[in-house]
N, CA, C, O and CB atoms as a CASP TS submission, in Angstrom:
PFRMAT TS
TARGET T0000
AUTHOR 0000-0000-0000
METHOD Language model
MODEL 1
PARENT N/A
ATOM      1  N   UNK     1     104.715 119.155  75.150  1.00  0.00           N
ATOM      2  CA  UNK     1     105.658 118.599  76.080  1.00  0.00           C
ATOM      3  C   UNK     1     106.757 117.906  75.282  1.00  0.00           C
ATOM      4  O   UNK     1     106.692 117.207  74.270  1.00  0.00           O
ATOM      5  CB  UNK     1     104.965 117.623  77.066  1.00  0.00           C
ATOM      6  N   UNK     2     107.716 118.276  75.978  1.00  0.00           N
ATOM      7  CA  UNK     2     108.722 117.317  74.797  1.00  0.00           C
ATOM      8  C   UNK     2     109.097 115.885  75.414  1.00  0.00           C
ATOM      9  O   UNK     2     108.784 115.592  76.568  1.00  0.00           O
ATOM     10  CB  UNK     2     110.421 118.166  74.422  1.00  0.00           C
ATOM     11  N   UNK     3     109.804 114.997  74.544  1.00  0.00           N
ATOM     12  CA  UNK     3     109.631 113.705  74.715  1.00  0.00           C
ATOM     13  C   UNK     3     111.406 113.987  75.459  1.00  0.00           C
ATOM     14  O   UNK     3     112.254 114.842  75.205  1.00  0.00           O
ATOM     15  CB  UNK     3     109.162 112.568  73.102  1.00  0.00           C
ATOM     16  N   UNK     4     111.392 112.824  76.437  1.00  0.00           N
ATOM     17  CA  UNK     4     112.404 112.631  77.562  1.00  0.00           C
ATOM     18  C   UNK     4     112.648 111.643  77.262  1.00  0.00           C
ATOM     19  O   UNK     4     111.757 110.951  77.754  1.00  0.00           O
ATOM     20  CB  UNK     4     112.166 112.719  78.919  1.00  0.00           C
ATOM     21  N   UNK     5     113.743 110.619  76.393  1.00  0.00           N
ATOM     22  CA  UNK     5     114.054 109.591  76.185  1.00  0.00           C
ATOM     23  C   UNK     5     114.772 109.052  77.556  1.00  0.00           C
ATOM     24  O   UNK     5     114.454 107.961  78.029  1.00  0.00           O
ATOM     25  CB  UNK     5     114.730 109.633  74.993  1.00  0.00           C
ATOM     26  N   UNK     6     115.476 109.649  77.988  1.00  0.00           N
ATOM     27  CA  UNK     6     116.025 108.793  79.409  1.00  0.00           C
ATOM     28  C   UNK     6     114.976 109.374  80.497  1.00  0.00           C
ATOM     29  O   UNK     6     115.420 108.988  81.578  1.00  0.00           O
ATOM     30  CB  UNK     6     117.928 109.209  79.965  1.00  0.00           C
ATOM     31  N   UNK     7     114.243 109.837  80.638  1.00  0.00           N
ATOM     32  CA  UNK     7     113.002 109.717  81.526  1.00  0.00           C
ATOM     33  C   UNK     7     113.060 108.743  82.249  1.00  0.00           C
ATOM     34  O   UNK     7     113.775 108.513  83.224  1.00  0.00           O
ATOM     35  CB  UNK     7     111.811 109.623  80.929  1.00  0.00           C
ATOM     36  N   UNK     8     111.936 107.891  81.534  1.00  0.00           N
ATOM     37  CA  UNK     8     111.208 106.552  81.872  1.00  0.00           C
ATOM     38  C   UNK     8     112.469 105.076  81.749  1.00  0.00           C
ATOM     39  O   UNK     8     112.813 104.496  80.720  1.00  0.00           O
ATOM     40  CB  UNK     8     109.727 106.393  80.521  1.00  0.00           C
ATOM     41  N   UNK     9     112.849 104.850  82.948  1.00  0.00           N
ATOM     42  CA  UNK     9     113.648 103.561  82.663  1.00  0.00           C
ATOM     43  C   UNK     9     113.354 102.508  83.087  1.00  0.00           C
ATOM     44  O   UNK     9     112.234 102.630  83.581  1.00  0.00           O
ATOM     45  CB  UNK     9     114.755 103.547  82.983  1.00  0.00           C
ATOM     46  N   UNK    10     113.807 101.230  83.221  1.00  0.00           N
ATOM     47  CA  UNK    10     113.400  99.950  83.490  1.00  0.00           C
ATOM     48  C   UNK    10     113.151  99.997  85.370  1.00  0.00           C
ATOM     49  O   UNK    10     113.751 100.668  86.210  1.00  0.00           O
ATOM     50  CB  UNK    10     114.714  98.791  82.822  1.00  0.00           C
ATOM     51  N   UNK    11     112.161  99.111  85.513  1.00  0.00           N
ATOM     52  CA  UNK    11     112.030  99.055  87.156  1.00  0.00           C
ATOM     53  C   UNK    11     111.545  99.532  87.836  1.00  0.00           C
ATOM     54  O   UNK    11     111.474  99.248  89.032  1.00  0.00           O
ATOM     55  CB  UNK    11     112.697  99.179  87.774  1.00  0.00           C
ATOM     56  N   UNK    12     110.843 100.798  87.025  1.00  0.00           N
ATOM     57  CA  UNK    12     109.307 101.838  86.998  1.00  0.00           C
ATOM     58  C   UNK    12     108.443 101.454  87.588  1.00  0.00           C
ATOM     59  O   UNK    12     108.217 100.411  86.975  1.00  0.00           O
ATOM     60  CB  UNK    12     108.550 102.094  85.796  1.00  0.00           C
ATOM     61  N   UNK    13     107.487 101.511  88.633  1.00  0.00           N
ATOM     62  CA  UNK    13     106.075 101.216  89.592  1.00  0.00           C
ATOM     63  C   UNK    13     105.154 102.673  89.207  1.00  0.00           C
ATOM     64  O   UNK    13     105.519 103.848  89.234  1.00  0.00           O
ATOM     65  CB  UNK    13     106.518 101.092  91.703  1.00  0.00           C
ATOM     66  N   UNK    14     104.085 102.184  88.915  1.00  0.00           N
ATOM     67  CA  UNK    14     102.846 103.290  89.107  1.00  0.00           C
ATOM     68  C   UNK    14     102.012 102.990  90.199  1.00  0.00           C
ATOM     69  O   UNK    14     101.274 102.005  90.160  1.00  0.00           O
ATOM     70  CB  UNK    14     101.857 103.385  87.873  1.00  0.00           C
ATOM     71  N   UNK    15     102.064 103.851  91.306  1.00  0.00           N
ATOM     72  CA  UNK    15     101.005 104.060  92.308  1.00  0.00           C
ATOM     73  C   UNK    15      99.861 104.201  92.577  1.00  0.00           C
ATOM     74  O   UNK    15      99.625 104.723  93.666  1.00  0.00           O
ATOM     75  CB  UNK    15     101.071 104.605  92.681  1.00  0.00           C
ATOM     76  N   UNK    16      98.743 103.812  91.732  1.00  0.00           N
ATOM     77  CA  UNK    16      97.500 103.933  91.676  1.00  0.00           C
ATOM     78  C   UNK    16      96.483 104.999  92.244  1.00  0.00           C
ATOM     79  O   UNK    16      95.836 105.937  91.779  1.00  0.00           O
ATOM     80  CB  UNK    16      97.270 102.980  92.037  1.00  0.00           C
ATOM     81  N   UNK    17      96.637 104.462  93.348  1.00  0.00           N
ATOM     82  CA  UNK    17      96.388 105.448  94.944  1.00  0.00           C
ATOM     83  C   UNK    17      96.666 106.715  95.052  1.00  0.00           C
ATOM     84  O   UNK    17      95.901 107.676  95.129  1.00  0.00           O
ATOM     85  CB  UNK    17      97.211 105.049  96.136  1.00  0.00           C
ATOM     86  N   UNK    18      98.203 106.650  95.053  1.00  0.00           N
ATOM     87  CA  UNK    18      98.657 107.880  95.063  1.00  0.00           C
ATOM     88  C   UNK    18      99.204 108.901  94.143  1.00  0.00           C
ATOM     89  O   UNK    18      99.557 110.014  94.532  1.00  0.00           O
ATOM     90  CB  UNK    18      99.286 107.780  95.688  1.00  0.00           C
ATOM     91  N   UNK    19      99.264 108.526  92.990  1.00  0.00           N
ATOM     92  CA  UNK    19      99.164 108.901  91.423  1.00  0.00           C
ATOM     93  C   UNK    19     100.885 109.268  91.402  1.00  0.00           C
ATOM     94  O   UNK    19     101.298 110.395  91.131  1.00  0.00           O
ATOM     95  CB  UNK    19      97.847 110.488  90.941  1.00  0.00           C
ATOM     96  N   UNK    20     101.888 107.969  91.777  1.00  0.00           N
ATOM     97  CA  UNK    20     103.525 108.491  91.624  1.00  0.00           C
ATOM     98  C   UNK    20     103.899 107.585  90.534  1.00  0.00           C
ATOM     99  O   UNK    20     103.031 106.778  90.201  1.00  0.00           O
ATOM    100  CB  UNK    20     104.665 108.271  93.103  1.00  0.00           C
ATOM    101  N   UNK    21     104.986 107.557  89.933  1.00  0.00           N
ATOM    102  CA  UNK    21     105.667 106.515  89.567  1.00  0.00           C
ATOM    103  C   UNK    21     106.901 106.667  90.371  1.00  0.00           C
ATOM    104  O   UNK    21     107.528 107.718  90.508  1.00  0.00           O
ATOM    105  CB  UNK    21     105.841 106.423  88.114  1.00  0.00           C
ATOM    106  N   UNK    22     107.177 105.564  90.868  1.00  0.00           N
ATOM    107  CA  UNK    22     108.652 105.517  91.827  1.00  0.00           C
ATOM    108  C   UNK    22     109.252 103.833  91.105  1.00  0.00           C
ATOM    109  O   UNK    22     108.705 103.005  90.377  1.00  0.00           O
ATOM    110  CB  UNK    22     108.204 105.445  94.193  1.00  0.00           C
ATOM    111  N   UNK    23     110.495 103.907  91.699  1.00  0.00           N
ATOM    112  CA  UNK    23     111.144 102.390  91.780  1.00  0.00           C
ATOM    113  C   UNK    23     111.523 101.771  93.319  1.00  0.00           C
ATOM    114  O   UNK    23     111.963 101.958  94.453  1.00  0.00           O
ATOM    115  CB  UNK    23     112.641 102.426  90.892  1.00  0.00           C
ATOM    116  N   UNK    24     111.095 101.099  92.568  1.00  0.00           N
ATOM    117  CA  UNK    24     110.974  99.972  94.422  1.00  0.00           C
ATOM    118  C   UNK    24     112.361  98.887  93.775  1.00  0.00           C
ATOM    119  O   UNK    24     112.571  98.716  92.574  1.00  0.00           O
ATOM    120  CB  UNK    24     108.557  98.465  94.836  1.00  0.00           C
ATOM    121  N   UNK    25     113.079  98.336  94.768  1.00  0.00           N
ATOM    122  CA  UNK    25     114.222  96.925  94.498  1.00  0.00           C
ATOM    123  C   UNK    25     113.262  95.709  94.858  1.00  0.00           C
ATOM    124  O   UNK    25     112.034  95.734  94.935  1.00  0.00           O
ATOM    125  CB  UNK    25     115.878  96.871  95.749  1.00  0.00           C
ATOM    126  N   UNK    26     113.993  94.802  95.029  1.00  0.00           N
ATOM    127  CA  UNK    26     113.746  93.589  94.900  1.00  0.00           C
ATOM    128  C   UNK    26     113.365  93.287  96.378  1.00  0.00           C
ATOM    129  O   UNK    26     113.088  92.129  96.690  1.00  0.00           O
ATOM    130  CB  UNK    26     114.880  92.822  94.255  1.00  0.00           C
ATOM    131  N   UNK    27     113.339  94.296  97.303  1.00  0.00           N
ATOM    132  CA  UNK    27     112.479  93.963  98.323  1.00  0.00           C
ATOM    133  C   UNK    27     111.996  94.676  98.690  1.00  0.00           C
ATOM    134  O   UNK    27     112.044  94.836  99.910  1.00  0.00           O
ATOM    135  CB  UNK    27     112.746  93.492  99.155  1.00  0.00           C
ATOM    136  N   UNK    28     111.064  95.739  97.707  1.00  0.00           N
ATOM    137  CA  UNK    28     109.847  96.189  98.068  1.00  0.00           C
ATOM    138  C   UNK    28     109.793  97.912  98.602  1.00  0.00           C
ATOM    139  O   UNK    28     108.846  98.626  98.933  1.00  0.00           O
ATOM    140  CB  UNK    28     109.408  95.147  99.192  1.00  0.00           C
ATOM    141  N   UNK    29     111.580  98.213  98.483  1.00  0.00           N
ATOM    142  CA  UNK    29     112.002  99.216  99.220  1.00  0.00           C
ATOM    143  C   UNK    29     112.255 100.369  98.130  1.00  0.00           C
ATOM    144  O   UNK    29     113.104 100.477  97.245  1.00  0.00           O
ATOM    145  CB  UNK    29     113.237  98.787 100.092  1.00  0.00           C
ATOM    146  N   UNK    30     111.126 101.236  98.560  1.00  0.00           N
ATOM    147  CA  UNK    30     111.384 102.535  97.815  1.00  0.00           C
ATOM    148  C   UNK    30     112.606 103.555  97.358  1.00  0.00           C
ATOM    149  O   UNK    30     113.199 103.672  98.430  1.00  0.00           O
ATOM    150  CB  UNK    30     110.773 103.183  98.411  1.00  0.00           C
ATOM    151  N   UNK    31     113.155 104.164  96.638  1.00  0.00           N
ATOM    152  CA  UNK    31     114.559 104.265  96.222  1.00  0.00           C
ATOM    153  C   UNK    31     113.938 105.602  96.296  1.00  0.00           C
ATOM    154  O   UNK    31     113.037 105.985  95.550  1.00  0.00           O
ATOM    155  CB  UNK    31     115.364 103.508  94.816  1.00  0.00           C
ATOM    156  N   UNK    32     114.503 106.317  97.289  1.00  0.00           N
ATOM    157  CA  UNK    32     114.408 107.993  97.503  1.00  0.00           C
ATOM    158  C   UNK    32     115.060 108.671  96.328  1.00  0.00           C
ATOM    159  O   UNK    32     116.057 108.162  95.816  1.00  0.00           O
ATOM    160  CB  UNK    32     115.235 108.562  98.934  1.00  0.00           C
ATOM    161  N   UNK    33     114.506 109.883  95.839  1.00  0.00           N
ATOM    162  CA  UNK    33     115.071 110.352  94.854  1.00  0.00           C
ATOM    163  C   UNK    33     114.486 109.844  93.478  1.00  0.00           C
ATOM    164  O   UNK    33     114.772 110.326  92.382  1.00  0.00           O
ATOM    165  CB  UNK    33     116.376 110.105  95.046  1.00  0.00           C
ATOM    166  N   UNK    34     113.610 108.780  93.713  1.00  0.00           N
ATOM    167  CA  UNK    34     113.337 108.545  92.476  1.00  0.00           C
ATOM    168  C   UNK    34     112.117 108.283  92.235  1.00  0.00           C
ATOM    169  O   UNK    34     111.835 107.374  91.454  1.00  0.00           O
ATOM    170  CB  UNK    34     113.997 107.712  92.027  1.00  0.00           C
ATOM    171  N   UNK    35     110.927 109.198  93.003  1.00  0.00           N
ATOM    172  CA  UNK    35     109.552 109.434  92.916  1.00  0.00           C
ATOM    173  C   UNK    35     109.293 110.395  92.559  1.00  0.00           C
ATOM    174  O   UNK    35     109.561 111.467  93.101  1.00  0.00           O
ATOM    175  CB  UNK    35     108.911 109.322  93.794  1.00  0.00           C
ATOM    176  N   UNK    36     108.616 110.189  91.396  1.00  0.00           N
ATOM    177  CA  UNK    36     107.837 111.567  90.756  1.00  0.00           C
ATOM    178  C   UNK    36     106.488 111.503  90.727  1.00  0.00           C
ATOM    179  O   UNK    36     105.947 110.403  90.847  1.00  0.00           O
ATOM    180  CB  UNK    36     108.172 111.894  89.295  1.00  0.00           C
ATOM    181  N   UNK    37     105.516 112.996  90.519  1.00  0.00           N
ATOM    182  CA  UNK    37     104.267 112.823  89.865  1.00  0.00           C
ATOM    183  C   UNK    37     104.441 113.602  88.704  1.00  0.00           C
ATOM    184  O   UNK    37     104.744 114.795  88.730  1.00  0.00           O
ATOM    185  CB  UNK    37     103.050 113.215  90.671  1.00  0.00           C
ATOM    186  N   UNK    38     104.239 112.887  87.614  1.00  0.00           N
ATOM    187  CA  UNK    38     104.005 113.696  86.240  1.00  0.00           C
ATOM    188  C   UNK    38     105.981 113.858  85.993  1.00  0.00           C
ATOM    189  O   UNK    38     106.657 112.876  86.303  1.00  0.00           O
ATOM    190  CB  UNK    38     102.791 115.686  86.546  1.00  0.00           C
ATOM    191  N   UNK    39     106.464 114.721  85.619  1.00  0.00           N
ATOM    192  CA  UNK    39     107.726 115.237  85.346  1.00  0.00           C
ATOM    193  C   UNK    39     108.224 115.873  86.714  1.00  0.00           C
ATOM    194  O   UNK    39     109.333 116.406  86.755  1.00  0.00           O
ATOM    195  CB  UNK    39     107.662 116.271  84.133  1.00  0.00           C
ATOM    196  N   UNK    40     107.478 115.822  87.734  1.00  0.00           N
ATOM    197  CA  UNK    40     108.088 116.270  89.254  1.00  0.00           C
ATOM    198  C   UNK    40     108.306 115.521  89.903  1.00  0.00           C
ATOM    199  O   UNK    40     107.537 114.611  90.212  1.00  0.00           O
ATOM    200  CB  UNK    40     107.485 116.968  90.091  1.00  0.00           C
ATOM    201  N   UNK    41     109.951 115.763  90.490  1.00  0.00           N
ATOM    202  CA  UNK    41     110.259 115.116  91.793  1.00  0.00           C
ATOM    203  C   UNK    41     109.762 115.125  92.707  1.00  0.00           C
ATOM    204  O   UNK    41     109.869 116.306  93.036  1.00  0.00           O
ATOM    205  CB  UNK    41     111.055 115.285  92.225  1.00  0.00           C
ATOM    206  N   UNK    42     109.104 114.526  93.642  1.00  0.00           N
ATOM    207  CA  UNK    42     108.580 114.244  94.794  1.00  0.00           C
ATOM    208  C   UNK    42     110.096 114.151  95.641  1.00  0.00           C
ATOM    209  O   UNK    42     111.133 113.576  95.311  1.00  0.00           O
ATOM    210  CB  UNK    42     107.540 112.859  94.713  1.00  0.00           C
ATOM    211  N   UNK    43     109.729 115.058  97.012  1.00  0.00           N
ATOM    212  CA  UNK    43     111.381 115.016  97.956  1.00  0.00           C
ATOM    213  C   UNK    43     110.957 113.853  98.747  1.00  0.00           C
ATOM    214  O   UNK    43     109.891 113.293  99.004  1.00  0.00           O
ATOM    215  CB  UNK    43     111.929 116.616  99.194  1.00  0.00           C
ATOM    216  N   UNK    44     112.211 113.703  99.038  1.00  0.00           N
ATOM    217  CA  UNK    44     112.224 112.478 100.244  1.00  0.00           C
ATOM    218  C   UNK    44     111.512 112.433 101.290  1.00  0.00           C
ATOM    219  O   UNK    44     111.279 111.374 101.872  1.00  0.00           O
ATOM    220  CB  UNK    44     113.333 112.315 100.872  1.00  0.00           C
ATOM    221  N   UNK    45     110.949 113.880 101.775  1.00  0.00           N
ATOM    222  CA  UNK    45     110.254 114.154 102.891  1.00  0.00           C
ATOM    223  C   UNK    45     108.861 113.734 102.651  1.00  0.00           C
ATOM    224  O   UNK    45     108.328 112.972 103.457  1.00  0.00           O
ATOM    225  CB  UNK    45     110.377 115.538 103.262  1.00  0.00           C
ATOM    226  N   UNK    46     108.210 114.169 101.597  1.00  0.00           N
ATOM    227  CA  UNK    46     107.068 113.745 101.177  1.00  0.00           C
ATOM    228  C   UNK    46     106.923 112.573 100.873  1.00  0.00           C
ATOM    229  O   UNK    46     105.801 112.117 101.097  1.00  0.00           O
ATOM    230  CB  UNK    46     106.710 114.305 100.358  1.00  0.00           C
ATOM    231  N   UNK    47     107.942 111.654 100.272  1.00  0.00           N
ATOM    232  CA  UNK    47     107.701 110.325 100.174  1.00  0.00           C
ATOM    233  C   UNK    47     107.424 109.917 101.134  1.00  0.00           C
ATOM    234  O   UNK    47     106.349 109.318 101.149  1.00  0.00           O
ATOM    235  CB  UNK    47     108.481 109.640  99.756  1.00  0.00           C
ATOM    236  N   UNK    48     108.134 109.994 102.317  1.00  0.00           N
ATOM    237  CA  UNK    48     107.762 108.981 103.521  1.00  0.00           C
ATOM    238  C   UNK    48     106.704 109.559 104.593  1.00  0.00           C
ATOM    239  O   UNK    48     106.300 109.197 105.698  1.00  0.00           O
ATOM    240  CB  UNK    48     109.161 108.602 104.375  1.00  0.00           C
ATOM    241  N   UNK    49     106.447 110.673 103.691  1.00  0.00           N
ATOM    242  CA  UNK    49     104.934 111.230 104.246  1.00  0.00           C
ATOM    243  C   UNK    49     104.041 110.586 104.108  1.00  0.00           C
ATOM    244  O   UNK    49     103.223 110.383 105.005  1.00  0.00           O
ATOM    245  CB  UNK    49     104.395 112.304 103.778  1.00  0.00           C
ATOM    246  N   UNK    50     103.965 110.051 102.821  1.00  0.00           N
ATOM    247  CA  UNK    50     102.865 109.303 101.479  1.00  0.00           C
ATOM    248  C   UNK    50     102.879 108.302 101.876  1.00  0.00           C
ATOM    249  O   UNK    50     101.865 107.616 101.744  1.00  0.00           O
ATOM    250  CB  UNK    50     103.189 109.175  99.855  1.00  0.00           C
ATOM    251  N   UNK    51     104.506 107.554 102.812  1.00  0.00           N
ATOM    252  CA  UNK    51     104.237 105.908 102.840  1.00  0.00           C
ATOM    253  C   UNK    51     104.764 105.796 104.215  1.00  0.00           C
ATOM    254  O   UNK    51     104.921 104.617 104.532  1.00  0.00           O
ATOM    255  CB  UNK    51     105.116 104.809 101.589  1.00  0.00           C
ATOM    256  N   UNK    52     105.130 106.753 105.251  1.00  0.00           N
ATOM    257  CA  UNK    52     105.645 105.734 106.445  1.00  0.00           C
ATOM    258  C   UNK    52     106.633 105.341 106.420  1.00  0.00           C
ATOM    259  O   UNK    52     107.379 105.625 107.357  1.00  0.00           O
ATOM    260  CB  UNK    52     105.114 104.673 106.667  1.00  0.00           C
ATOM    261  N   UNK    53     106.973 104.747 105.656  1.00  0.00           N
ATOM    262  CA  UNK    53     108.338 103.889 105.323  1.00  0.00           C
ATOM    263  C   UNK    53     108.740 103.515 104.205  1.00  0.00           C
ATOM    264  O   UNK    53     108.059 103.463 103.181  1.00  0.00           O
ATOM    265  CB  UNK    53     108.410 102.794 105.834  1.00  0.00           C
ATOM    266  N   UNK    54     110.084 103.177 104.348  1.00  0.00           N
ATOM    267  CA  UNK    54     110.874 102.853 102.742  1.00  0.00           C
ATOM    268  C   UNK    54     109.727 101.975 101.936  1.00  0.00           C
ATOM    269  O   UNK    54     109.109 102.080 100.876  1.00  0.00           O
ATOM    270  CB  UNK    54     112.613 101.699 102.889  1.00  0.00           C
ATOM    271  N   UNK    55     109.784 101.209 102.851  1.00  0.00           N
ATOM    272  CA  UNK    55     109.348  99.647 102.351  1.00  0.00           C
ATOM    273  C   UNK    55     107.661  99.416 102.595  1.00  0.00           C
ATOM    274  O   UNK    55     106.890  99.432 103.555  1.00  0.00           O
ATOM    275  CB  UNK    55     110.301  98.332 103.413  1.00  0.00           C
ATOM    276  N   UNK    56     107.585  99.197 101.152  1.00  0.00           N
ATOM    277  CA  UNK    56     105.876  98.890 101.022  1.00  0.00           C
ATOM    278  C   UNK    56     105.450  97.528 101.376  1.00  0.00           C
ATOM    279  O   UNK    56     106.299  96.655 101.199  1.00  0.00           O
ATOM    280  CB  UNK    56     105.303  99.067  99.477  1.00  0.00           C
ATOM    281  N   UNK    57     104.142  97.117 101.908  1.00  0.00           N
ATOM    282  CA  UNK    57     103.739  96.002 102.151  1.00  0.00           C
ATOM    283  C   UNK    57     103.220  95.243 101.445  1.00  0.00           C
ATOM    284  O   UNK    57     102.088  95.679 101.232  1.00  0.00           O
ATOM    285  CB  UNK    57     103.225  96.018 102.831  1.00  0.00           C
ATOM    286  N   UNK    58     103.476  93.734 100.597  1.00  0.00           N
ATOM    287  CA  UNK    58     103.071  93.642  99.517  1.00  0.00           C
ATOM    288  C   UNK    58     101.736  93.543  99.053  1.00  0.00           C
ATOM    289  O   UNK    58     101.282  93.687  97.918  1.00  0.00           O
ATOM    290  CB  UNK    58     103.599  92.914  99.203  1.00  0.00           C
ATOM    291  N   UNK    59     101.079  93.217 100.345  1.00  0.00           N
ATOM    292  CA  UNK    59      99.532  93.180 100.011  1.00  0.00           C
ATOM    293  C   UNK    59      99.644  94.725  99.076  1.00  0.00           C
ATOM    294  O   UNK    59      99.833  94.593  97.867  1.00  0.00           O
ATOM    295  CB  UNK    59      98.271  93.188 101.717  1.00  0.00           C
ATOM    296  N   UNK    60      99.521  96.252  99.680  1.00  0.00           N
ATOM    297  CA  UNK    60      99.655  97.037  98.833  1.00  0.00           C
ATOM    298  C   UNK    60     100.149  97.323  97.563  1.00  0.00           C
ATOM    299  O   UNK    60      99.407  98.008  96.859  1.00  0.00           O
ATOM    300  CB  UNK    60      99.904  97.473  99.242  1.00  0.00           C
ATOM    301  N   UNK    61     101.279  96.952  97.063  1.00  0.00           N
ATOM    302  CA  UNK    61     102.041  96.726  95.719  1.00  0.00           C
ATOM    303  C   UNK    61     101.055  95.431  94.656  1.00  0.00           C
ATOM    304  O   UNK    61     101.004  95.353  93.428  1.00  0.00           O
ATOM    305  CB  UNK    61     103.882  96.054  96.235  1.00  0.00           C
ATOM    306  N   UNK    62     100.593  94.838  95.371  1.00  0.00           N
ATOM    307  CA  UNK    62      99.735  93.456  94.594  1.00  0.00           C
ATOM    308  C   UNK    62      98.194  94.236  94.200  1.00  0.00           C
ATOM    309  O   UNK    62      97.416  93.892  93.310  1.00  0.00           O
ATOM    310  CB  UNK    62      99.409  91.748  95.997  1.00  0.00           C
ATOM    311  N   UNK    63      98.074  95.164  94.983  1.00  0.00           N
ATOM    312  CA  UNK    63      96.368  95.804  94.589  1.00  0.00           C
ATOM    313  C   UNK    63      97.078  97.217  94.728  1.00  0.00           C
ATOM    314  O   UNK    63      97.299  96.897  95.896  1.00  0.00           O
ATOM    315  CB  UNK    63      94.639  95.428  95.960  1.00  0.00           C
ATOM    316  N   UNK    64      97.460  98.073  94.661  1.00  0.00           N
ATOM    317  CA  UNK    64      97.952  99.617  94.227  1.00  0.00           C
ATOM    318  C   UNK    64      98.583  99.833  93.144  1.00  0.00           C
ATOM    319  O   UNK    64      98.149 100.643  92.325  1.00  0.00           O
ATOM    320  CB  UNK    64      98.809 100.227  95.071  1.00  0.00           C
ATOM    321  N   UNK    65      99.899  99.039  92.920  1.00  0.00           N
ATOM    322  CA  UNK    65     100.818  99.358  92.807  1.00  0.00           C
ATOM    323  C   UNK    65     101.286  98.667  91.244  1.00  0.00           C
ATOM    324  O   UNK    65     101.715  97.534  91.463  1.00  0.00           O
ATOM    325  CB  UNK    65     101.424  99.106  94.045  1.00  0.00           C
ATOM    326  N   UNK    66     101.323  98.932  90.052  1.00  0.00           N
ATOM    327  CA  UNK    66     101.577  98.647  88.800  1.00  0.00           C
ATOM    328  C   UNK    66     102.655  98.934  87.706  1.00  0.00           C
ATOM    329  O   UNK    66     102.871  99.876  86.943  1.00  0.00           O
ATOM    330  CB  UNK    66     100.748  98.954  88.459  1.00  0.00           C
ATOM    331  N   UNK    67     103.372  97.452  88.007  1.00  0.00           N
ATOM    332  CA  UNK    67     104.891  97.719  87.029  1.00  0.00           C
ATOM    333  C   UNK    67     104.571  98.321  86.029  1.00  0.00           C
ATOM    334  O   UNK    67     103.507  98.113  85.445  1.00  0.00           O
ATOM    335  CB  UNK    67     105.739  96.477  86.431  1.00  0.00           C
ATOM    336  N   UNK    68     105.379  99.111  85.688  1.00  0.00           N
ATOM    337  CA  UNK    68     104.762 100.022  84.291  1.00  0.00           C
ATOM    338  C   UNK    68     105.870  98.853  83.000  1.00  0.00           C
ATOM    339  O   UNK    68     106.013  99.216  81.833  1.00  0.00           O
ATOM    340  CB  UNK    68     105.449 102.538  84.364  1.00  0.00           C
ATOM    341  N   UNK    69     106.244  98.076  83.312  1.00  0.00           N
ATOM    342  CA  UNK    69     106.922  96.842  82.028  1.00  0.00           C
ATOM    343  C   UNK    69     105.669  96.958  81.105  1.00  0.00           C
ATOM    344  O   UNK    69     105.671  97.266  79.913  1.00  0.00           O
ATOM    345  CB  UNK    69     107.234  94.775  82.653  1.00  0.00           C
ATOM    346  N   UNK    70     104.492  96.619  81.973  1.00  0.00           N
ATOM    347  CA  UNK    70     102.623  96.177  81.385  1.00  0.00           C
ATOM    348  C   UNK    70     102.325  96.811  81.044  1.00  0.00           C
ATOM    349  O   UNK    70     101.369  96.715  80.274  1.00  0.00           O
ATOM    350  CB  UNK    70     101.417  95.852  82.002  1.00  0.00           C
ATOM    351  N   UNK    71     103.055  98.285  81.417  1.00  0.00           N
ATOM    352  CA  UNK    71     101.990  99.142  81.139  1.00  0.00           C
ATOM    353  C   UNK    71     102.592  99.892  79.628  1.00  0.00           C
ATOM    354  O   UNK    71     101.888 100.688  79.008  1.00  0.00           O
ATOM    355  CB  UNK    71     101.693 100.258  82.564  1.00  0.00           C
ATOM    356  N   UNK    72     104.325  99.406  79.056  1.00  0.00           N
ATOM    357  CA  UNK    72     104.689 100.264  77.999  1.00  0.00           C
ATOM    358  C   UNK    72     105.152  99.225  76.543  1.00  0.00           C
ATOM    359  O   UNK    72     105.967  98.308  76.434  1.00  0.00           O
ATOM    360  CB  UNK    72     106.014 101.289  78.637  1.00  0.00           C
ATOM    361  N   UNK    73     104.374  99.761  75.727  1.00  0.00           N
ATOM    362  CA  UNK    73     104.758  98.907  74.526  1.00  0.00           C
ATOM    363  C   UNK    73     105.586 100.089  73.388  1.00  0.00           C
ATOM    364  O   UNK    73     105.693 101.310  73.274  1.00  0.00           O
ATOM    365  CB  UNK    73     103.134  98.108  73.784  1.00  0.00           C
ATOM    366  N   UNK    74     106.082  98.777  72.644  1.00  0.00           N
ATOM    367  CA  UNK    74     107.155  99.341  72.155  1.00  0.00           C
ATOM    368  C   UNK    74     106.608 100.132  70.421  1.00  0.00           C
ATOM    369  O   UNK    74     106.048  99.335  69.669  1.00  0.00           O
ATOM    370  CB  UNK    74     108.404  97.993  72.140  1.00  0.00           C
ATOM    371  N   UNK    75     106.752 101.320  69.991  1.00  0.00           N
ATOM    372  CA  UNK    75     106.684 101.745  68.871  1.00  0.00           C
ATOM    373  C   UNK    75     107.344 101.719  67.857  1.00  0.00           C
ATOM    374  O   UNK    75     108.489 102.171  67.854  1.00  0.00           O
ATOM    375  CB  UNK    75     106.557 102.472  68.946  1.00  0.00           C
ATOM    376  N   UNK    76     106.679 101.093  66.575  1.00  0.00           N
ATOM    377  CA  UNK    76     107.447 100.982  65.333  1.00  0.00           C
ATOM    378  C   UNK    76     107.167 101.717  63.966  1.00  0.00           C
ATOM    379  O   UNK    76     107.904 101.525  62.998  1.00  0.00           O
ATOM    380  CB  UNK    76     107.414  99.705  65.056  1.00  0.00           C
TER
END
């Protein structure tokens, strides 16, 4: 697989549950277009298949849902 330097950017969520990484804003609200599993886009249709709605509830995000900041260290 080759390495994707602009891939992975700041503000990244991993879905536990549902095995995505997406970006959520500052209130919790899913940013269409920018859910994947693995190197695939997930469409907009399926996102709100997966969730109902933009906006996640935080109980869910507090036990699902994992900033990937924690999850990436830096290589030297």
């Amino acid at each position: 697989m080759e390495y994707k330097p602009g891939f992975a950017v700041r503000g990244l969520h991993y879905d536990v549950e549902k095995g995505v990484l997406l970006k959520l804003d500052s209130f919790l609200q899913i940013q269409l277009g920018t859910v994947y599993r693995g190197l695939s886009p997930v469409s907009d249709e399926e996102v709100l298949r997966l969730y109902k709605n933009r906006v996640i509830p935080i109980a869910y995000v507090e036990s699902q849902v994992k900033h990937m900041v924690s999850c990436v260290s830096r290589l030297t």
